[in-house]
N, C-alpha and C positions, 0 to 999 in steps of 0.2 A: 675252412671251406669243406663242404660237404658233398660229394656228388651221389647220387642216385639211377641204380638200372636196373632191369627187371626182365633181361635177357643175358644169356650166356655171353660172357668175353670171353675170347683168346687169352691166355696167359699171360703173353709179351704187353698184352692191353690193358693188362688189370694191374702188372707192375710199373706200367709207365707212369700209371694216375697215382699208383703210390708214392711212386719219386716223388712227383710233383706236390704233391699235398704236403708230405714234411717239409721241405723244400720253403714253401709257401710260407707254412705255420711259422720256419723258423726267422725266415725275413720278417714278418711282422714283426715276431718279438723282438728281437731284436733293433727294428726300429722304433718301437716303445721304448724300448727298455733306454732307448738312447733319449730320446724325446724327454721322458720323465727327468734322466740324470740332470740334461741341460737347463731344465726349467728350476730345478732342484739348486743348482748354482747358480740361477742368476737371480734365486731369491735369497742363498744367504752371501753373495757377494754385494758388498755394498759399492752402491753408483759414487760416480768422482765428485755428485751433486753431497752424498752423503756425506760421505771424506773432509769436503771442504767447507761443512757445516759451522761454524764459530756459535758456541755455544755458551760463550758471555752474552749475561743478560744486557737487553738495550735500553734507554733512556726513554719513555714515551714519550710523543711527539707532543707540538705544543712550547705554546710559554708561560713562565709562573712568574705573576707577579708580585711584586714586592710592594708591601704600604707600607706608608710613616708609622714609625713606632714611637715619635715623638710628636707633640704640639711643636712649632718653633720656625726656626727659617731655614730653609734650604739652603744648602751649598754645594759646590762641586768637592770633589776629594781631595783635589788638587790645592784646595785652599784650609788644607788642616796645618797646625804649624807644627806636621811630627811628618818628616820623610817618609817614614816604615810604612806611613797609612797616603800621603801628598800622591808618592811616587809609586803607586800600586804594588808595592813590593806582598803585603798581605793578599789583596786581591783590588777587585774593581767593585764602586758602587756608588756612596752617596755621603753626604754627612748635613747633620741637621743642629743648627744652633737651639739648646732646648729652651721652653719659655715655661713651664712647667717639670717639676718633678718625679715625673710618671716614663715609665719605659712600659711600652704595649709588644706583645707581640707582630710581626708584620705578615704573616701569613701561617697557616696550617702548618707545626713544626711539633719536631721531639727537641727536650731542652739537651743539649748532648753534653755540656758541661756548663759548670758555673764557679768562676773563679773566687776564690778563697775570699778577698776580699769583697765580690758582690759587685763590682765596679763594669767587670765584663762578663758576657755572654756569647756561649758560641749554640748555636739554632741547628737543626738539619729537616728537612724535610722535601719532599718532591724531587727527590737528588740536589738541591740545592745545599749549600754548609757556607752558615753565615757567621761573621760576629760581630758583634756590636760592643764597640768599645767606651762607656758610658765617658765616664771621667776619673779622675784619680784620688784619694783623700780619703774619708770616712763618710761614716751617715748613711750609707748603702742599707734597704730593707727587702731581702729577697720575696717572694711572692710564690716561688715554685723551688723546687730543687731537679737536681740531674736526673735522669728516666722520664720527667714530666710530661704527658702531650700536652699541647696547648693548641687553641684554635684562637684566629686574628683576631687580634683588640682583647687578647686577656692581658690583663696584669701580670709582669714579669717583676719591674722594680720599683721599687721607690728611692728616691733621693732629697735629701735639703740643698736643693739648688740655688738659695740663697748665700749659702754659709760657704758651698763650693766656689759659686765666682770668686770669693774675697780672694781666693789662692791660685786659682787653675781656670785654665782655658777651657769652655765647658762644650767646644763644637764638637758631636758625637759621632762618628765614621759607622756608616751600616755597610759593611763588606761582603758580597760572595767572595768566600775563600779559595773556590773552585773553580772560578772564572774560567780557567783554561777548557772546561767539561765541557763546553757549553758555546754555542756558535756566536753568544753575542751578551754582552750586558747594559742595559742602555738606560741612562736616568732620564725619564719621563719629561720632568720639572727639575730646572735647575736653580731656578733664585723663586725668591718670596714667598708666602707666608702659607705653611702648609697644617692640615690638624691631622689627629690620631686614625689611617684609614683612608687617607688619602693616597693613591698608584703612585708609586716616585720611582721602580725599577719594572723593569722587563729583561725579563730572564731569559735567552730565545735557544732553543734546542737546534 
């Protein structure tokens, strides 16, 4: 603050307005200087909103479905004649009696493994982790190996499904393995006669 005069003051008058001006000047600064520090901290103090931020990645919304990765007959899982897969102890899904020797992909997947003997597969993709456990014996002709992508309806295996009934039960369990991830798994179709590409799961986030 500035003042201005252009006649003689009294003494007493000219140091009064002195007071007052430093006076003045220092209160301003003063509450800058306060001002400043406040905004100063309340930009690197972070809010309770920041704090409690959870900063694991989420699952997009949405459901993925799952197709037949065999020609054959559906079944429920419940009706495989091996507990580990009947009583969901693997996970929850599906099982398809095969009528052909072909295993296809069932949806957009990286192959994450493939067991020594070729007989199973475990799938990942969409956050989903599946596996499909063909059957047991020989004759398995892989089609991909581990790291693979694959998109639905490729060829993963082949099999002599012929030679396999003479020994083994040939009904094929398609498992999410991660069922628990996931708010629901629902098979689509439960009996009769489905082909390669056909919706038999819903996957529901």
């Amino acid at each position: 603050m500035v003042l201005y005069w252009t006649f003689p003051l009294p003494l007493s008058v000219c140091l009064a307005f002195t007071c007052f001006n430093q006076c003045f000047l220092t209160s301003v600064m003063v509450i800058g200087c306060g001002d400043e520090d406040t905004a100063s901290a309340k930009e690197s103090s972070p809010t309770a909103k920041q704090v409690l931020v959870d900063a694991t990645p989420k699952a997009a919304s949405g459901t993925v479905t799952i197709y037949a990765p065999l020609n054959g007959e559906i079944k429920l899982c419940s009706q495989v004649n091996d507990p580990t897969f009947a009583e969901g102890i693997l996970g929850q899904g599906a099982a398809i009696i095969p009528s052909e020797g072909k295993l296809y992909a069932p949806f957009d997947c990286t192959v994450a493994s493939l067991f020594d003997t070729h007989h199973a597969i475990n799938l990942e993709g969409d956050g989903v982790e599946m596996l499909i456990h063909i059957l047991n014996g020989k004759g398995f002709t892989p089609h991909v190996k581990d790291g693979d992508q694959v998109k639905t309806g490729d060829l993963l295996i082949e099999f002599d499904l012929e030679a396999l009934k003479k020994d083994f039960d040939t009904i094929t369990p398609i498992l999410v393995t991660n069922a628990d991830d996931f708010a629901a798994v629902e098979q689509t179709k439960q009996s009769g006669t489905v082909k390669v590409g056909d919706p038999i799961l819903n996957v529901k986030r």
